[in-house]
C-alpha positions in Angstrom: 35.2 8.7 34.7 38.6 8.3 33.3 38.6 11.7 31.3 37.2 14.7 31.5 33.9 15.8 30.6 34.9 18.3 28.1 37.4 15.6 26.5 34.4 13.3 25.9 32.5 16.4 24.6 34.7 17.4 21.8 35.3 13.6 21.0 31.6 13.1 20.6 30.6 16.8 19.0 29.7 14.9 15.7 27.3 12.8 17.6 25.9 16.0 20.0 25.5 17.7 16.6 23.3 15.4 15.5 21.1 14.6 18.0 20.1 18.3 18.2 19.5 18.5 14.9 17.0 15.2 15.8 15.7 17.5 18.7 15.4 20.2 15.9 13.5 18.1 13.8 11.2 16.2 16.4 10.5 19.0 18.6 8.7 22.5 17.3 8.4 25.7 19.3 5.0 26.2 17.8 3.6 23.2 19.4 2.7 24.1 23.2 4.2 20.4 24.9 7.5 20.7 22.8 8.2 24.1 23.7 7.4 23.6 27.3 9.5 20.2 27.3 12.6 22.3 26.1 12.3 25.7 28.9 12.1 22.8 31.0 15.4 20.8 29.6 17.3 24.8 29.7 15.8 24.6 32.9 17.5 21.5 34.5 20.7 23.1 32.5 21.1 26.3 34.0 20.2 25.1 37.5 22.9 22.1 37.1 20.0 19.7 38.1 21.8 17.3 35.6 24.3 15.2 37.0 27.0 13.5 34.5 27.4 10.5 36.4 30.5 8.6 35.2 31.9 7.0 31.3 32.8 3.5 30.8 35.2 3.7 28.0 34.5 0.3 27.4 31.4 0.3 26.6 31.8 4.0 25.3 28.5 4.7 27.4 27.7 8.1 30.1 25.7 7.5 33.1 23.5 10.6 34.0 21.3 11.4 36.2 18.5 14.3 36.2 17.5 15.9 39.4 13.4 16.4 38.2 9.9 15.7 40.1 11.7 12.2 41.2 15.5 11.7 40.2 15.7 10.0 36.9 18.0 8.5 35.3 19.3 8.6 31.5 22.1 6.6 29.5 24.3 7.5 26.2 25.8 4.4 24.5 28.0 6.3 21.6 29.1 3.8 19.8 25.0 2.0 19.3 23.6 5.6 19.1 20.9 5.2 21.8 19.7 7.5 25.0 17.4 5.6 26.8 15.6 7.3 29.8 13.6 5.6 32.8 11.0 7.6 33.0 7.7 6.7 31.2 7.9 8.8 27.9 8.7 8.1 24.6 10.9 9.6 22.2 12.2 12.4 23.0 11.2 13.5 26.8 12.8 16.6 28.6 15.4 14.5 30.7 17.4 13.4 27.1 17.3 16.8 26.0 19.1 18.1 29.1 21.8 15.7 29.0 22.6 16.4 25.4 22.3 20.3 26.2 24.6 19.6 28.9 27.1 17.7 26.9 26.8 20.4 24.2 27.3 23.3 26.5 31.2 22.1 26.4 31.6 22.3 22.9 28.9 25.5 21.8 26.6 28.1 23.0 23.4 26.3 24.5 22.1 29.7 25.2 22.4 30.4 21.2 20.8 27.1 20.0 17.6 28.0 21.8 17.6 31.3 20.7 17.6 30.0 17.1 15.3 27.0 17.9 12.8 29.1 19.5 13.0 31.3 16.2 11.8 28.8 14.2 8.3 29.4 15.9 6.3 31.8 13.4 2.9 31.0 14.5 0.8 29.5 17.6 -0.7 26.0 16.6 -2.8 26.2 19.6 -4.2 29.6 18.0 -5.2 28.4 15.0 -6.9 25.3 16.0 -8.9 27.6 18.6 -10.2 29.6 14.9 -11.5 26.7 13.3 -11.3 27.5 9.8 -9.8 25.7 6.2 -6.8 28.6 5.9 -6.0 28.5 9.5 -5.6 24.4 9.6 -3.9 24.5 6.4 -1.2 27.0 8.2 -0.6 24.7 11.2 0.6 21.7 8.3 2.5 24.3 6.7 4.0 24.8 10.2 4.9 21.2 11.2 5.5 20.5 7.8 8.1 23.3 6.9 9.8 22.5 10.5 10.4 18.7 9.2 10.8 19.1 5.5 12.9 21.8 5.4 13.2 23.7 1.7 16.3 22.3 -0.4 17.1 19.7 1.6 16.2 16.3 0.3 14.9 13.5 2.9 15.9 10.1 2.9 13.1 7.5 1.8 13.4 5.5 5.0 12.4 8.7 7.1 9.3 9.4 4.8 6.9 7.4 7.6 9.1 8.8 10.5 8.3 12.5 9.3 4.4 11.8 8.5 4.1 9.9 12.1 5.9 13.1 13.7 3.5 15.6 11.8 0.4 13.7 12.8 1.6 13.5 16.6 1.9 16.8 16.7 -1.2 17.9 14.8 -3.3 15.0 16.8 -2.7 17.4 19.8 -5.1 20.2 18.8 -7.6 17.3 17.3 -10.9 19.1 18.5 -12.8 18.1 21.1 -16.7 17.5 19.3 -17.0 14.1 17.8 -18.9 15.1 15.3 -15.6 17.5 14.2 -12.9 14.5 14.8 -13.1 13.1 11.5 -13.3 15.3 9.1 -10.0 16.7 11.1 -8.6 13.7 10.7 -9.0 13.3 7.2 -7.8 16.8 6.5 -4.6 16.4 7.9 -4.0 13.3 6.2 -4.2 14.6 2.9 -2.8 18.0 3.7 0.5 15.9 5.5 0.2 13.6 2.3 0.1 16.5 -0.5 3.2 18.1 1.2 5.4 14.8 1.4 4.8 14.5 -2.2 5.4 17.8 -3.2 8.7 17.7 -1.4 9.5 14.4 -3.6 8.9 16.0 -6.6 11.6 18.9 -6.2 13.8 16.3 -6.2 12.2 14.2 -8.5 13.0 10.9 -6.1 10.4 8.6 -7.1 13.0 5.9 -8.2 15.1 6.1 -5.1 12.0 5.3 -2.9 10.7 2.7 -4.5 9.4 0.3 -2.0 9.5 2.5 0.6 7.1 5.1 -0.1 4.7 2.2 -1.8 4.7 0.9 1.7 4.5 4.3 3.1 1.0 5.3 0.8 -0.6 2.1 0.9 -0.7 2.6 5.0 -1.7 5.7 4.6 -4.1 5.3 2.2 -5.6 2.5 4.7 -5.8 4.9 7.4 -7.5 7.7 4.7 -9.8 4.7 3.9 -10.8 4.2 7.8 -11.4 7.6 8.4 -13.6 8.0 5.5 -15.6 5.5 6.7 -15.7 7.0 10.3 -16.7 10.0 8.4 -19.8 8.5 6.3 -21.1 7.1 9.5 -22.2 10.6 11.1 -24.3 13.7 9.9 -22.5 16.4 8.5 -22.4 19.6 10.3 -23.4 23.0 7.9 -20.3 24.7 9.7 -18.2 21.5 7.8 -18.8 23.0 4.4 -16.2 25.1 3.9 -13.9 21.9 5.1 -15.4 19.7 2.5 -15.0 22.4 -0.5 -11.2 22.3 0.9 -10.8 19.0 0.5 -12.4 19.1 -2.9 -9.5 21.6 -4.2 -6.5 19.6 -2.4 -8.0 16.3 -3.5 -8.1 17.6 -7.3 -4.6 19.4 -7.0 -3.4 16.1 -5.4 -4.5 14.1 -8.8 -4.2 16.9 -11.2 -0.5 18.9 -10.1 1.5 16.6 -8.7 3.6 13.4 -10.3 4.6 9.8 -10.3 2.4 7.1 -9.1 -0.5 8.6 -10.9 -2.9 5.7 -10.3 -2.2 5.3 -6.5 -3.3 9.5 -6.7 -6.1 8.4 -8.5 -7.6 5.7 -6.3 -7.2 9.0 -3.1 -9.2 10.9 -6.2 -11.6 7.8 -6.9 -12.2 7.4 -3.2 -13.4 11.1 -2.5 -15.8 10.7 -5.1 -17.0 7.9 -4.3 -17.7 8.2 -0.7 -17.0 11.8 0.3 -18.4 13.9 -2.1 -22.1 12.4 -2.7 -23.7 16.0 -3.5 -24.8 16.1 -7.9 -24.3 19.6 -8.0 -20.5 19.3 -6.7 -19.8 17.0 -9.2 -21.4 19.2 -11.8 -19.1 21.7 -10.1 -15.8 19.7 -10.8 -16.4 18.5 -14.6 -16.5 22.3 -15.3 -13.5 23.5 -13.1 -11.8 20.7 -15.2 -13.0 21.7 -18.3 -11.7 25.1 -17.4 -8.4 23.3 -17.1 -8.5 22.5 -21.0 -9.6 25.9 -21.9 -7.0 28.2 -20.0 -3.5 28.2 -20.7 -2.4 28.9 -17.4 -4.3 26.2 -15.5 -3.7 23.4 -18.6 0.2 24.4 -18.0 -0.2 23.4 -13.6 -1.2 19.9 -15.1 1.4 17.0 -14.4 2.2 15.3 -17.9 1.1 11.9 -16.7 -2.2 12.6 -16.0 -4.7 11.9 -18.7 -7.0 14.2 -18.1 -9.7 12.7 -20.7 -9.9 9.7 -18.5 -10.3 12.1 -15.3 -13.4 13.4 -17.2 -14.8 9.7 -17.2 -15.2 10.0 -13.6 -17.8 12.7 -13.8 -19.9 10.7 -16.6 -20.0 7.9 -14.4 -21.3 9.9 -11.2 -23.7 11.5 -13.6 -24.6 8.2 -15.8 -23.7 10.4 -19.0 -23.3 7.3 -20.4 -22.9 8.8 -24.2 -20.2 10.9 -23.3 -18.3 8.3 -21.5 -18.8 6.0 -24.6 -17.4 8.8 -26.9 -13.9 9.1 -24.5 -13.2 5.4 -24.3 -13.2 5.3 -28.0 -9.9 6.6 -27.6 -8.2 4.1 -24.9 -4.9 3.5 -25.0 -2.5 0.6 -23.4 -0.8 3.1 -21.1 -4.2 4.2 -19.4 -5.0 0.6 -19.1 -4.0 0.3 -15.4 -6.3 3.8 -14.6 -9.4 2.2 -16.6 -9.0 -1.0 -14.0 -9.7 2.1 -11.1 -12.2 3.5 -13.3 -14.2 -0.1 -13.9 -13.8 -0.9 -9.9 -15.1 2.7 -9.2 -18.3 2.2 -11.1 -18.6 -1.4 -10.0 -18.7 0.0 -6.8 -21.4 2.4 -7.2 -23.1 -0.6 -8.8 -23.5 1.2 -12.7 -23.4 -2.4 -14.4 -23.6 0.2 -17.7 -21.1 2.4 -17.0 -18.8 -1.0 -16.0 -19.7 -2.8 -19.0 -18.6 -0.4 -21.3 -15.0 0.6 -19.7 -14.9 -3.3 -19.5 -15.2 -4.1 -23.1 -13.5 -1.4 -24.2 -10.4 -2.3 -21.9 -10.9 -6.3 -23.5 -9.2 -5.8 -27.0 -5.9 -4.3 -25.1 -6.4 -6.6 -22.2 -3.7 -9.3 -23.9 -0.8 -7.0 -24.6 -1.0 -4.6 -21.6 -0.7 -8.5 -19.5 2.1 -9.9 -21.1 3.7 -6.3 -22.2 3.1 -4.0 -19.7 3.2 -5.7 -16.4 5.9 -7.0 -15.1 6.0 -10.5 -14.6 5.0 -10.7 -10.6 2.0 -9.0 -11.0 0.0 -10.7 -14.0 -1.6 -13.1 -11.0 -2.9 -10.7 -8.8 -3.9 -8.7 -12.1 -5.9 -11.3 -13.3 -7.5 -12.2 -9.9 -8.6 -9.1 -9.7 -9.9 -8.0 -13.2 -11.5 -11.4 -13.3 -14.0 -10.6 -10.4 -15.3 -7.6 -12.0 -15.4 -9.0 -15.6 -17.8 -12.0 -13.7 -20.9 -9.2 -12.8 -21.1 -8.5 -16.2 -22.6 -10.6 -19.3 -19.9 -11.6 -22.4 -20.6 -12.8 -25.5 -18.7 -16.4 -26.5 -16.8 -14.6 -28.4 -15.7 -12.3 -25.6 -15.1 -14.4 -23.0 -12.8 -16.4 -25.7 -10.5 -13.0 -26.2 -10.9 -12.2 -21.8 -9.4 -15.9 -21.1 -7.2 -15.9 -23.9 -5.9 -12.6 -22.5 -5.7 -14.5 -19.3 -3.4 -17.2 -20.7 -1.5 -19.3 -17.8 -2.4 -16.6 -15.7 -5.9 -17.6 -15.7 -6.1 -21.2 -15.8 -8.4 -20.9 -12.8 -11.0 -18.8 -13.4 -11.5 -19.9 -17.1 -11.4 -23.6 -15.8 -14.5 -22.9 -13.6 -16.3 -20.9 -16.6 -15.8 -24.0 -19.0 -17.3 -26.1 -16.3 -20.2 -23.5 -15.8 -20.7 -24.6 -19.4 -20.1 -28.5 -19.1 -17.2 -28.2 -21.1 -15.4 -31.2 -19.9 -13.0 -32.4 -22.8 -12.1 -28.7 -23.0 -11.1 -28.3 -19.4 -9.0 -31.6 -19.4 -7.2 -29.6 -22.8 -6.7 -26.2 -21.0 -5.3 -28.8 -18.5 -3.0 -30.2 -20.8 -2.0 -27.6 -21.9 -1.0 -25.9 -18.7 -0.1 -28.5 -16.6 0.8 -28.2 -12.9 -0.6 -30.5 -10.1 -3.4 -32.7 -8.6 -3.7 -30.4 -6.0 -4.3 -27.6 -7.8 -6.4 -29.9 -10.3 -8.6 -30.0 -7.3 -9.1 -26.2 -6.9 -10.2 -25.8 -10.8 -12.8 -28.4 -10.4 -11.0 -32.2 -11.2 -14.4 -33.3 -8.8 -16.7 -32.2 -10.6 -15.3 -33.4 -13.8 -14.3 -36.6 -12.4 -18.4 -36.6 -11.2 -19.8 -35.9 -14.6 -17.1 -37.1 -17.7 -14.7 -39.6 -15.5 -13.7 -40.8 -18.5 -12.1 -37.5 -19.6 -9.8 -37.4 -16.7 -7.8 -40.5 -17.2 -5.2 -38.7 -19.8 -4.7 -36.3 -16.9 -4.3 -38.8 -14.4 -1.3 -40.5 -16.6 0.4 -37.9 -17.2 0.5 -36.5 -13.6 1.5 -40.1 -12.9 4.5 -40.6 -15.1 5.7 -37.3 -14.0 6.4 -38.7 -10.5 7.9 -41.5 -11.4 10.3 -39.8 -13.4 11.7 -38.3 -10.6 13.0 -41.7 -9.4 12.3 -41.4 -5.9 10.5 -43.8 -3.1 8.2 -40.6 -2.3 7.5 -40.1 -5.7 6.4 -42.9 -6.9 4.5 -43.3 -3.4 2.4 -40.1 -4.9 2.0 -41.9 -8.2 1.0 -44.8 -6.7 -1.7 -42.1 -4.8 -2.6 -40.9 -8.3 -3.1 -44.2 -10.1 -6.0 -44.8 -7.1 -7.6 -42.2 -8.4 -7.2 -43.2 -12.1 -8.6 -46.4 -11.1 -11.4 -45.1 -9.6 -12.2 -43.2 -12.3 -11.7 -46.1 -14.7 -14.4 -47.9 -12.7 -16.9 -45.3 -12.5 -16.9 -44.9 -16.4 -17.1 -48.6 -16.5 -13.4 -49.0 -18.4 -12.3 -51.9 -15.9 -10.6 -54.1 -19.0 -8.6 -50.5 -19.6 -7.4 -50.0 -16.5 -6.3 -53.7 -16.3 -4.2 -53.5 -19.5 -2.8 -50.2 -18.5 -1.3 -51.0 -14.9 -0.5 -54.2 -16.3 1.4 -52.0 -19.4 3.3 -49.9 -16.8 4.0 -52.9 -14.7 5.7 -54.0 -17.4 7.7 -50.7 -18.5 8.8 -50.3 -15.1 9.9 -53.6 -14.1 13.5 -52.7 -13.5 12.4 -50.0 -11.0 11.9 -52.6 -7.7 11.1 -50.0 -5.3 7.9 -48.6 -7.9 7.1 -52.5 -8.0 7.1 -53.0 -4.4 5.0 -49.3 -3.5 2.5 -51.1 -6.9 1.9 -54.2 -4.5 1.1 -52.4 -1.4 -1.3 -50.0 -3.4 -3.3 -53.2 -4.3 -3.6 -51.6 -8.0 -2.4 -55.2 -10.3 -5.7 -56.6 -8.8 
C-alpha cells in the first residue's frame, strides 16, 4: 500500500468528514431500509468483514473489499470524489458505508457517530403510515424534511432537486398499498415536500441566488403535481379521503397566501387545485369566506406575504361561482403589476370554458396589455407572451376597435397572428403594409399567409417581392443573388397572374441595367431565364 492506513486516514479526514455528513443527510434512522443498511455497515465494521485492500498513490484511489452475502468489492478515488461499489444498488448501499466507517474509525469514534445518527430518529415512519391520517403524514415530511433541511443552515440551489428526490424516495416507501389510496398520497407529499423547500428559501430570502435552478426545479415538479392530479380525477373518491382533501385545501391556500417570491408560479399550484381537485360548490363557498376572514382579522391579514394581491385571489372564487358582478367590480381596479396573475386568471376560466368570466378579465387586461409588453417583460419573453395570450384572446369576440389596441399591443411581436386576422378580413394591401413595416423573410412571408395573398391580390405582393430581392443582392454574394434570383421567379409569377407582363418586362430589364457591373448577378439572371 505504500503507507499506512491510519496515514491515509488523517490525510483524507476532510474528505471522510464529508461523506458522513452525505450519509447523514441521505440516510434517516426513521426510515426502516436506512436504518437496517447502517446496523448492517457497523456490522461488517466490528466484525472486520471489511478488507482495505491496497492505495495507489498515483491515482490517489483505495481498493476494498467487503466480506457480505458474496464478497464485494468497493473503490475510493480521492482526488474525483467517487465510491463506486459492484453490487447492484444505487447511491448509497451498506458496502460504501462500511468502508468509510472503516476509514473513519482511524481518525474518530465510529461507535459515537452512530450513537448520534441514530438520535436523530424521533419517530417511526413506518408507524405513521400504518395510522393513516392528515397529522400523522404531515409528521413523516416533517421527519425527512427536518433530517435534510436542517434549521439555520442554508442549502445550496443546485441541491434543491437532490433534496426533494431524496425526500420522495424515502416517503415513496410507505406509499400505501390500495390504488385507490396511491394518488392522493402522491399528491400530498408533493405539496407537503414543496411547501417545506420553500419555506426553507424564505428564511434566507434566496430567491435571487436560485434563479434558474429552482424555475427548473418547480416547473418539474409542477409537471409531476399536474400528472398526479390527473391520475387522481380518473378514480372515485373514497369518503375516508376527506379529511386528506380538506388538508390539501389548507396547505394549498397557505402555499399561495404565506409564503413568497414567484407568486404566480404559487398561483398556477393554487389555480390547478381549483380547477381540477376541488370540484365540490360548497368548498368553494367555504374558501371565499376563510379569505374574507383574512381581510377582517388582524392576525390572519398580518400571515399574508406582501406580494399577494389578495383581491385578485378573490376573482378565483367569482369565477367558480359565475358571480360575474362581483368579478366585474374587482377588475375595475387592475393594475400593470397583476397583469401576469390576470393571464392565470383568463387561462383558468378559459379552461373551465366561462367565455363571460374570460371576456371580461380579457378586456380589462387590453388597455394595459401595451405597456406591461414592452415595460414589464423582459425582452426574451414578449414572443412566447404573445403566443400565448393571442390564443385565448382568439375564443372571444372584439370589437374593430379592440382588436386594433390587442395587435397594436402586439407590435413586432405579433406580426403573425395579426397577419392571419387581416387576412380573415381580406385585408390584403394592409397585410403587404404590416409587412413593410416589419420586414423579415420569404420564408416566414410564407407562414403569415404570402399564398393566400399571392392567390387573391398578386398584384399587392410585388412591392414585397422587390424589396426582399434587393436585400440579397446587397449582400454581394453568388448565394445571394442565387436567392434573389429565386425571389424574382416568384415576382414574375405574380406579375403574370395579375396580368402586369409589360411591368415585369420593364422592371427586370431596369435592374438589368442597374446591376450591369455585377457579372456574377448577370450570369445567375441568364440561367434563371427571367430577361425573357
Amino acid at each position: 500500500m505504500g503507507i499506512s492506513i491510519t496515514t491515509l486516514a488523517w490525510e483524507q479526514a476532510a474528505f471522510i468528514r464529508t461523506q458522513l455528513e452525505h450519509i447523514e443527510q441521505s440516510l434517516h434512522p426513521s426510515v426502516t431500509e436506512d436504518e437496517e443498511l447502517v446496523r448492517r455497515a457497523l456490522f461488517a465494521v466490528r466484525n472486520k468483514s471489511v478488507n482495505l485492500e491496497r492505495y495507489i498513490p498515483a491515482t490517489t484511489t483505495l481498493y476494498a473489499s467487503v466480506q457480505d452475502v458474496r464478497l464485494t468489492h468497493v473503490s475510493v478515488n480521492f482526488k474525483t470524489e467517487e465510491i463506486n461499489c459492484d453490487c447492484p444498488q444505487n447511491d448509497w448501499c451498506r458496502h460504501k458505508v462500511s468502508v468509510i466507517l472503516s476509514l473513519f474509525q482511524y481518525i474518530g469514534s465510529v461507535q459515537d457517530w452512530a450513537a448520534k445518527w441514530r438520535a436523530k430518529k424521533s419517530v417511526n415512519l413506518h408507524m405513521l403510515a400504518s395510522n393513516r391520517a392528515p397529522e400523522n403524514w404531515l409528521a413523516m415530511v416533517d421527519e425527512v424534511m427536518t433530517h435534510l433541511l436542517p434549521e439555520g443552515r442554508q442549502i445550496e440551489k443546485q441541491l434543491i432537486s437532490s433534496i426533494s428526490e431524496n425526500a420522495h424516495t424515502k416517503l415513496r416507501k410507505h406509499l400505501p398499498f390500495e390504488r385507490e389510496w396511491q394518488p392522493i398520497y402522491k399528491l400530498f407529499m408533493e405539496i407537503a415536500i414543496l411547501d417545506k423547500i420553500w419555506q426553507h428559501l424564505n428564511q434566507f430570502n434566496t430567491r435571487f441566488n436560485t434563479g434558474d435552478y429552482f424555475e427548473y426545479f418547480f416547473d418539474r415538479r409542477f409537471e409531476t403535481i399536474q400528472n398526479t392530479i390527473h391520475e387522481l380525477s380518473g378514480k372515485s373518491r373514497l369518503f375516508a379521503t376527506d379529511p386528506f382533501f380538506d388538508a390539501l385545501q389548507i396547505m394549498v391556500r397557505n402555499f399561495l397566501l404565506e409564503r413568497q417570491h414567484y407568486t404566480g408560479r404559487r398561483l398556477n399550484i393554487y389555480l390547478l387545485f381549483w380547477d381540477t381537485v376541488f370540484i365540490e360548490k360548497r368548498r368553494a363557498e367555504e374558501e371565499l369566506d376563510i379569505l374574507k376572514r383574512y381581510l377582517e382579522n388582524d392576525e390572519l391579514k398580518s400571515k399574508i406575504s406582501e406580494d399577494v394581491p389578495l383581491s385578485a385571489v378573490f376573482n378565483v372564487f367569482h369565477i367558480v361561482l359565475k358571480e360575474y358582478d362581483a368579478l366585474k367590480q374587482h377588475l375595475e381596479s387592475i393594475t400593470l403589476d397583476q397583469m401576469g396573475i390576470y393571464f392565470g386568471l383568463a387561462t383558468f376560466a378559459s379552461s373551465r370554458q366561462d367565455e363571460i368570466s374570460t371576456e371580461l378579465i380579457l378586456k380589462a387586461m387590453l388597455p394595459l396589455l401595451n405597456e406591461y409588453i414592452n415595460s414589464a417583460l423582459m425582452p426574451s419573453q414578449r414572443q412566447m407572451y404573445v403566443r400565448r395570450i393571442h390564443l385565448i384572446y382568439d375564443n372571444i369576440v372584439l370589437t374593430e376597435q379592440e382588436e386594433l389596441m390587442l395587435y397594436s399591443a402586439f407590435g413586432s411581436y405579433g406580426v403573425q397572428p395579426y397577419s392571419h386576422y387581416l387576412l380573415k378580413e381580406k385585408r390584403y394591401e394592409e397585410w403587404v403594409a404590416l409587412h413593410q413595416l416589419y420586414p423579415s423573410s420569404i420564408s416566414y412571408l410564407e407562414t403569415c399567409g404570402l399564398k393566400e395573398v399571392l392567390e387573391e391580390a398578386p398584384e399587392a405582393t410585388l412591392p414585397l417581392y422587390h424589396y426582399y430581392a434587393i436585400e440579397e443582392v446587397n449582400q454581394k454574394s453568388r448565394m445571394n443573388y442565387k436567392q434573389a434570383v429565386r425571389i424574382w421567379k416568384m415576382m414574375k409569377n405574380a406579375s403574370k397572374k395579375c396580368g402586369k407582363t409589360n411591368f415585369w418586362a420593364d422592371y427586370i430589364h431596369t435592374v438589368r441595367e442597374q446591376y450591369k457591373r455585377l457579372r456574377a448577378l448577370q450570369e445567375e439572371l441568364e440561367k434563371g431565364n427571367l430577361l425573357v
